[in-house]
N, C-alpha and C positions, 0 to 999 in steps of 0.2 A: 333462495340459496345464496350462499354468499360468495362474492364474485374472487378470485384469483388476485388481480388488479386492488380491489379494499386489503386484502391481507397482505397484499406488499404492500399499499399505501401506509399502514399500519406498524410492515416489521420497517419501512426505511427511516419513519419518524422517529422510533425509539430501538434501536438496532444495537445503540452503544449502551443502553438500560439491560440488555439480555447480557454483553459480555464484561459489562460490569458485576450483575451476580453472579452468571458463572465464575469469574477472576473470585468475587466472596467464598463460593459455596468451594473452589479448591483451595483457597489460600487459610482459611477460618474452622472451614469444616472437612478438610481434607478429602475431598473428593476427588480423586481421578479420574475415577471409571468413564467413559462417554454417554455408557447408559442412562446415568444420574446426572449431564448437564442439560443441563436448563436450553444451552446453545442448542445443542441435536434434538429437545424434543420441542423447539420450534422450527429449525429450519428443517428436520429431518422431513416432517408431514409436507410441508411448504414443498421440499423435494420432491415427493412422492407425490402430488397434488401436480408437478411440471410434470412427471413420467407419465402418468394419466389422461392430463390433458392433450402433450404432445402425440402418445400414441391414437388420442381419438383425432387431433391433427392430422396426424400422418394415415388415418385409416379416408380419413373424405379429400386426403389430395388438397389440403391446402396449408402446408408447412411451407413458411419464408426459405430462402436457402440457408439461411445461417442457422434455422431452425432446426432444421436438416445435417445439417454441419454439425451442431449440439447433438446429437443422437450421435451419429458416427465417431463422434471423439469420444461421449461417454461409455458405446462399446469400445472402443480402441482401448480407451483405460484399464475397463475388463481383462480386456485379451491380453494387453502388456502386463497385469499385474499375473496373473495365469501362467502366461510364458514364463513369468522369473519365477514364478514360485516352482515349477515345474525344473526348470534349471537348478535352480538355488535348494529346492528340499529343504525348506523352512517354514514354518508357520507363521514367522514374520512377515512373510511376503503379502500373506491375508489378513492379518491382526491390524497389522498397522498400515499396508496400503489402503485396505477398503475406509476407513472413514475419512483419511486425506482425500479420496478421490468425491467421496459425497460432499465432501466439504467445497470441493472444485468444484464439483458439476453444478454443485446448488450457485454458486458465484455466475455460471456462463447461463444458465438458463434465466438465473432472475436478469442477465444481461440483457437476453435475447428477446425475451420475455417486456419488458419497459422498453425497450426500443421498437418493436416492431408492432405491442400490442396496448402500450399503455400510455399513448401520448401525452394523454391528464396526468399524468404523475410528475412531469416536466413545472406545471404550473403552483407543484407544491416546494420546489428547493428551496423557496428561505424559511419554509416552518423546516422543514427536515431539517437544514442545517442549523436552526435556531434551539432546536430543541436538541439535539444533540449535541453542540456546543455548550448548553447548560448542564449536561450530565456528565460533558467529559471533563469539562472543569472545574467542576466541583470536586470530581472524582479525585483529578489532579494535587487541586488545593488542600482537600480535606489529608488526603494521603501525606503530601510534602509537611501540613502544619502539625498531624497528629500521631503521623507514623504509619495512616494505616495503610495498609496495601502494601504495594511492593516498587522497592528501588531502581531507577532506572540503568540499567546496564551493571548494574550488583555495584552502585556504588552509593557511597555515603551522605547522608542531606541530598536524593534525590528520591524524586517521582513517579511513578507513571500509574499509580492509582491501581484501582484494579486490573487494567487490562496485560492481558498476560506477556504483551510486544513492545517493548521500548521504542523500535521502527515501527510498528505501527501507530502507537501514540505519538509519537515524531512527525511524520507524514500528515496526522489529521491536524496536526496545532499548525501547522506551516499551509494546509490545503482551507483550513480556518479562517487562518492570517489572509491570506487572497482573496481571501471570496469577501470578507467584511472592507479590505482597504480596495477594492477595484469594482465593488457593488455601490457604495453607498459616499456618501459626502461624508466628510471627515468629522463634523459634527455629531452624524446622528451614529457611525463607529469606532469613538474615540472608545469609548468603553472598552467593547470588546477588543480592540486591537491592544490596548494594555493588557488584558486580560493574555490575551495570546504571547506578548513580548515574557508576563509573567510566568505562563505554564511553559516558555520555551527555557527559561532560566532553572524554573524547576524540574523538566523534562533531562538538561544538560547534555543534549545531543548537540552536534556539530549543523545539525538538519537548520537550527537558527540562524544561519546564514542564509540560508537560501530567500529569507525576509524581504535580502536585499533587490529580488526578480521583479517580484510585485511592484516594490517601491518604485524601483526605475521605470516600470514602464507605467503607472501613475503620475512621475514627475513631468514623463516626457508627455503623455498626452497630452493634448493642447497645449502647447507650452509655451505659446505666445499669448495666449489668454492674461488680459490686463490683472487680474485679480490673483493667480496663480503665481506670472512674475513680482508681483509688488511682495507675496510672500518670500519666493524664490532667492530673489535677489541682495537680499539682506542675509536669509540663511547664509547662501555661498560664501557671501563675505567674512562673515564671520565665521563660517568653516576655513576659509584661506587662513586669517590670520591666526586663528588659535590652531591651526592642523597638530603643532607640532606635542601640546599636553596633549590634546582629543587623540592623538595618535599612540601616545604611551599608554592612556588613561583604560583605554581600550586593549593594547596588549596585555595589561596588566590583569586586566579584567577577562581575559583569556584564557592568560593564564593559571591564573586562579580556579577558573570553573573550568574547563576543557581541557590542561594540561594531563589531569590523569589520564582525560582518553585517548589523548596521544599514546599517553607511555602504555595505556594498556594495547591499543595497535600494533605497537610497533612489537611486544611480548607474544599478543595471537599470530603477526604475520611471522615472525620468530617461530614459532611451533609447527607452523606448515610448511617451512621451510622457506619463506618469502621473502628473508633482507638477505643484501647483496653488499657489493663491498662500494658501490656505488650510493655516496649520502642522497645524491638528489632521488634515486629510485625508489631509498629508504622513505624520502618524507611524502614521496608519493602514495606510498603503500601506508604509510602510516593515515594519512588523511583519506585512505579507500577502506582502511581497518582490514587488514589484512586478505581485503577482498580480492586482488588483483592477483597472489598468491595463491591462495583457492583456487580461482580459474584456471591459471594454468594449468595445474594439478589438473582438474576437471576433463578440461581439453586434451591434454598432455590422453586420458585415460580412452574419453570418447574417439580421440583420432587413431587410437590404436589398436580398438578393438571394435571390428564392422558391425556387431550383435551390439552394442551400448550405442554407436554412429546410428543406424537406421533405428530398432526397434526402443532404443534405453533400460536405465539400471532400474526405473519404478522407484518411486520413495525412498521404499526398506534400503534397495540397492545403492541408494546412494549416502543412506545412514551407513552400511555398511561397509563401505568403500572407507568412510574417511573413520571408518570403529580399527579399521586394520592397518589404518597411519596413525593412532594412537589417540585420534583426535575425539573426544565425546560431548563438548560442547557446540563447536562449530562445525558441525554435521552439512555444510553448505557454502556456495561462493557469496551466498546474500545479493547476488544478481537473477533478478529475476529470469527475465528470457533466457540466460544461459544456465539455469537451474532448470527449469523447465526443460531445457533441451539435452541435460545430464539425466532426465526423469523419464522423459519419453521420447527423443530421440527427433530425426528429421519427421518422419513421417507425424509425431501427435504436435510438433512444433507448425510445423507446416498448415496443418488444420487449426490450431489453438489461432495462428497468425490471418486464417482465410478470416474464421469468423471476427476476430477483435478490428481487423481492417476492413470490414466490409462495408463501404459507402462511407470509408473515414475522410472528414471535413478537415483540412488542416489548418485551414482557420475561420471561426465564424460572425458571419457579417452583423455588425452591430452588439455584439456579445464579449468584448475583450476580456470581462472576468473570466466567463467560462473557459475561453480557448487557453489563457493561460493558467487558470488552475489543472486543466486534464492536462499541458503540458509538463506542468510541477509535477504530478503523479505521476506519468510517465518515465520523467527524470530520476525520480526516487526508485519504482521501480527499476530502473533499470540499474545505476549503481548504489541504492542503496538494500535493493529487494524487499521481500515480506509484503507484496501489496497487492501482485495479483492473485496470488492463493492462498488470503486471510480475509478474512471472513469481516473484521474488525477495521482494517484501512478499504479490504477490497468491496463490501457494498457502495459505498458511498464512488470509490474510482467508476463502479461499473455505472453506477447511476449517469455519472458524468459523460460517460464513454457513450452509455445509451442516447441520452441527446445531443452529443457531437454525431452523432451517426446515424440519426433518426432521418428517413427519406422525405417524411413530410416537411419537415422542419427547413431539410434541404430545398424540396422542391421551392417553398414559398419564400426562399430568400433568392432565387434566379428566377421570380417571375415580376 
């Protein structure tokens, strides 16, 4: 029989191969349905295969707590999407909650699942990531050089290939970027890190800054190493004296590529009602993309009503929240945890938070790649969103999250 454990090994190697042809089969052959993705009728059995297992778990008494945690929050899910549909007398509340929340569950159990059960899986991240990096950039390249696929953030001479998240795709080229510059000698990831600088140029998100995290804490390790300064020290020089073109050279080249997405921020946060008469707020909110606007709004709604505070709006509820501010595109703050806490409230926050923190290492000894790629995900998650409940950025965060938090892993570094 074939084990649990081979079929993730299996979905996390080519993961970004599945939402690439589903991204085909709706962009080419127009497929909406859920029925007919490719996506649900892999992860859907994968799902159904954790409920099976977990309940013969839980029938002989030996479910982890977070295992345990996983069951209580995917009834929770249940019940909150029930409660609202029973409030709200809509069929949206079941059309469109129930597959978001399979989508979810299936992310915390494949989580729970690799951390507590598949420690081998840990010895396999540079094929996973290797082999996933080939699919998304190609995916990328193919798309920017021949048109095909779809533009990143609806804009023009942009990328993102098949997948259907511009922040998703954003997030994996930048979690890409780290794991190749903080894994390996510069030599043997020159390649791919061009490669990464390229899909970030064709990607055209702002997320290409963040390049700069990695870098820094590359330059700085060892940084008295004889062979690193004798590079080092000639770079900075030459960065001193030319700062002043490399400094235009660079705005210009800013502005060029990312000035639309400014001006389109500053339009979204404009629509929610987000600019102020204050410039500096403005350019705040412009470089959060009208995120920080949302949230209020959000907040502003959860803190005044105790039923959305404790319980939450559920998905629909919060599609439909921002459908009666006029809003149909940006249907969210694009922050994760406080999306999540507009969806289900203290109590499914509270549990979503037990399990993702439990036995979290906040930094791991001898592993600097790793600690700071889950911390760049994190980061993203949290002001940029779309990472813990997609399916597309979030296998790979969970995988990460899983061996940050893996107890074995822990024990043998404090022994």
């Amino acid at each position: 029989m074939l084990k649990i454990s081979t079929i993730i090994k299996y979905y996390l190697i080519w993961f970004l191969l599945i939402d690439a042809i589903s991204g085909y089969t709706r962009i080419y052959l127009g497929i909406t349905n859920p029925l007919f993705n490719i996506g649900y009728w892999i992860r859907g059995p994968i799902l159904a295969l954790f409920v099976i297992y977990y309940l013969i778990q839980f029938k002989k008494g030996e479910l982890f707590f977070d295992e345990l945690l996983s069951i209580i929050l995917f009834l929770y899910f249940i019940t909150n999407m029930l409660i609202n549909y029973k409030i709200g007398l809509n069929n949206r509340y079941i059309y469109e909650n129930f597959p978001y929340i399979l989508r979810l569950q299936f992310l915390i159990f494949l989580f729970v699942y690799i951390k507590n059960r598949s420690k081998e899986l840990f010895d396999l991240k540079e094929k996973i990531i290797f082999s996933n990096f080939i699919i998304f950039s190609i995916s990328i390249i193919i798309g920017y050089f021949f048109g095909f696929g779809l533009e990143s953030y609806r804009f023009e001479g942009t990328s993102k290939g098949m997948f259907q998240g511009g922040n998703s795709a954003s997030v994996l080229n930048l979690i890409f970027f780290s794991f190749f510059v903080l894994n390996y000698k510069f030599r043997k990831s020159i390649v791919a890190v061009i490669i990464c600088f390229f899909n970030g140029f064709i990607i055209a998100s702002k997320s290409i800054f963040g390049f700069i995290i990695p870098i820094a804490f590359l330059t700085t390790r060892n940084f008295t190493h004889k062979n690193k300064l004798f590079f080092l020290a000639p770079l900075f020089t030459i960065l001193i004296i030319v700062r002043t073109p490399i400094i235009e050279a660079i705005n210009n080249s800013y502005q060029k590529r990312f000035g639309i997405n400014i001006q389109k921020s500053m339009k979204a946060a404009e629509k929610v009602g987000g600019l102020s008469k204050n410039q500096t707020l403005n350019l705040a909110t412009s470089v959060t993309f009208r995120r920080s606007a949302s949230l209020i709004n959000q907040m502003e709604k959860s803190f005044s009503d105790k039923f959305i505070l404790i319980i939450g709006s559920s998905f629909t509820g919060q599609n439909i929240f921002w459908e009666k501010r006029g809003e149909f595109w940006f249907k969210n703050a694009s922050m994760d945890i406080f999306d999540f806490f507009f969806k289900y409230g203290i109590i499914g926050t509270f549990l979503l938070l037990l399990i993702l923190l439990n036995n979290f290492r906040f930094y791991q000894t001898g592993d600097l790649g790793n600690s700071v790629t889950l911390y760049l995900f994190m980061l993203y998650a949290f002001f940029g969103g779309h990472v813990i409940d997609s399916v597309t950025a979030g296998s790979l965060f969970y995988y990460f999250l899983a061996q940050n938090n893996n107890k074995l892993l822990s024990n043998n570094e404090k022994q």
